[in-house]
N, C-alpha and C positions, 0 to 999 in steps of 0.2 A: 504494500500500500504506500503509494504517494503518498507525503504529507504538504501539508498546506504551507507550510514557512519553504521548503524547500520551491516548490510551484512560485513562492512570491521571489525567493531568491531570481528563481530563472527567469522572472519578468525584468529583473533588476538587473539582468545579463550579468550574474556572478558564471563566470567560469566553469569554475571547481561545484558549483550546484549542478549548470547545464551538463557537465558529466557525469555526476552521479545521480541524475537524470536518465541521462544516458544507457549507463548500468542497470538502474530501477526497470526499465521498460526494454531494454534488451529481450529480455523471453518474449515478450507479448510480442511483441513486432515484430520479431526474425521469424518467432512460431508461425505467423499470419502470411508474413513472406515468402516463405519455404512453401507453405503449400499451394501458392499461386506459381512460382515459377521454380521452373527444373532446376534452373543453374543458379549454385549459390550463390555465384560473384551476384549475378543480375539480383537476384532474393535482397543481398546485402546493400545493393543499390539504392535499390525501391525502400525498404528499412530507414538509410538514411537519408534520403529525400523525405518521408515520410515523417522521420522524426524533423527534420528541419521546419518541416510543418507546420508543426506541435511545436516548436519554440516561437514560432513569428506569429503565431496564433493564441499564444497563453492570455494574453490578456482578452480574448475577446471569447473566451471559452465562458459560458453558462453557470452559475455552481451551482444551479439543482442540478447540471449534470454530471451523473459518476466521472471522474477522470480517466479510471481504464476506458470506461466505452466510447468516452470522446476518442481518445488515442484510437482506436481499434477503430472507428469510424474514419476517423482521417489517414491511417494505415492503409486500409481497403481501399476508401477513395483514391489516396495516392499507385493504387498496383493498380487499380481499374483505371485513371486517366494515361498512366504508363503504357498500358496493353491498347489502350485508343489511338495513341499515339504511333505507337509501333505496328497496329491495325491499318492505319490511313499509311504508313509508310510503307509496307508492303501493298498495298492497295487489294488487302482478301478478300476473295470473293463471298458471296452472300451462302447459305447451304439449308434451304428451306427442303425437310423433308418428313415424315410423317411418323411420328410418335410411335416408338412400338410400348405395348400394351404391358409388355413383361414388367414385373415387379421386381422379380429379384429376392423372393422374403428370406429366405435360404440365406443367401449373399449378403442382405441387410443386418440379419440376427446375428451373423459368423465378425461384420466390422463394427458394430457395437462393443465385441470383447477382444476386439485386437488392441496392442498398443500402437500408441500414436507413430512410432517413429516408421512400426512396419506398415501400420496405414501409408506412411508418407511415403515409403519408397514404392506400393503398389499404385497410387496415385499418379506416379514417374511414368509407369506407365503408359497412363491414360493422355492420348492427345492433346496439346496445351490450350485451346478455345473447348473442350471438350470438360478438361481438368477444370478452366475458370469458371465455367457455369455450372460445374457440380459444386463446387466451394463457394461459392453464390449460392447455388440454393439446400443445399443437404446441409452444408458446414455451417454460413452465415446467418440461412433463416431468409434468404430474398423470397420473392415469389418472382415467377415468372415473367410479369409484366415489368417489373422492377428492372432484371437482370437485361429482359430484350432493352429498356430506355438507358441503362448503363454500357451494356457493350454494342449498341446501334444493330441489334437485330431483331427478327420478329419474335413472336412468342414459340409457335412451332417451332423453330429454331433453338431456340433456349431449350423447350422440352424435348427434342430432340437429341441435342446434346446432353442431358440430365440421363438419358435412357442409353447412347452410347458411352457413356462414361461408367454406368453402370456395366453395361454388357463388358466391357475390358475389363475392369473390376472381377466380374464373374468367373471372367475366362483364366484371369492370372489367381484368384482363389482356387479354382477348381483344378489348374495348372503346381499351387503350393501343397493341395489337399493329395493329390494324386488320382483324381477324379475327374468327369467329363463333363465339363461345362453345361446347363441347361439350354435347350435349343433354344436361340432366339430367332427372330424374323429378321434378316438384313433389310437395312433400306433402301 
């Protein structure tokens, strides 16, 4: 937990407060990063862009609102304008295609008791616009309409991606289990 003399230091642009700042919200922000992008250097990018955020921002932070979740909102938003950015500079193409039906409950039940870290590497996985909109909506709690107005796609789109990120998911569980993945429908 932040505390509150510290938060006033870093508006005060102490230093030695903004680093152990720094230190304090390390987990939270790498954690949040890591699981949006593959490559750590890039994760570690986004983290401290993200945190520079959050210093040029303290003073105009809310304080009914929790501090971690401020952070963790300005984290997210900062990997999400990062991947727009990077979006428009490749110029990717759109991938409107049709929701498969499958659930997954099997798959779901089995990553509820995984730990985080081998969550994260089967994650790795999963294609990187694939990855962002499953950690949008399973990880962070978006809905759909949310994620399609944050990463400029339609809603099909988004759930479609939510349903292929599960299917890789499935495939590399049932790949770790020594088992055969449940058929799904390609799209």
């Amino acid at each position: 937990m932040v505390s509150d003399a510290l938060i006033a230091d870093c508006i005060r642009k102490d230093p030695r407060a903004e680093h152990e700042l720094y230190r304090a919200l390390y987990p939270l922000m790498m954690g949040i990063c890591t699981r949006y992008e593959r490559n750590r250097q890039n994760a570690a990018a986004r983290m401290n862009e993200g945190f520079l955020k959050v210093l040029l921002n303290l003073e105009k932070r809310k304080a009914d609102v929790p501090f971690e979740a401020w952070v963790r909102r300005i984290v997210i938003n900062t990997v999400i304008d990062g991947f727009r950015r990077e979006q428009e500079r490749k110029s990717m193409e759109r991938m409107d295609a049709t929701l498969d039906e499958h659930t997954g409950t099997a798959v779901n039940e089995y990553l509820r008791h995984m730990e985080a870290e081998a969550f994260a590497q089967l994650l790795g996985r999963v294609p990187e616009m694939s990855r962002k909109v499953f950690n949008l909506f399973a990880i962070d709690g978006y809905g759909h309409a949310e994620i399609a107005g944050m990463l400029g796609i339609s809603e099909g789109t988004s759930k479609w991606h939510v349903s292929h990120a599960r299917q890789v998911l499935q495939r590399a569980i049932a790949q770790l289990a020594g088992t055969t993945a449940p058929k799904t429908v390609s799209p």
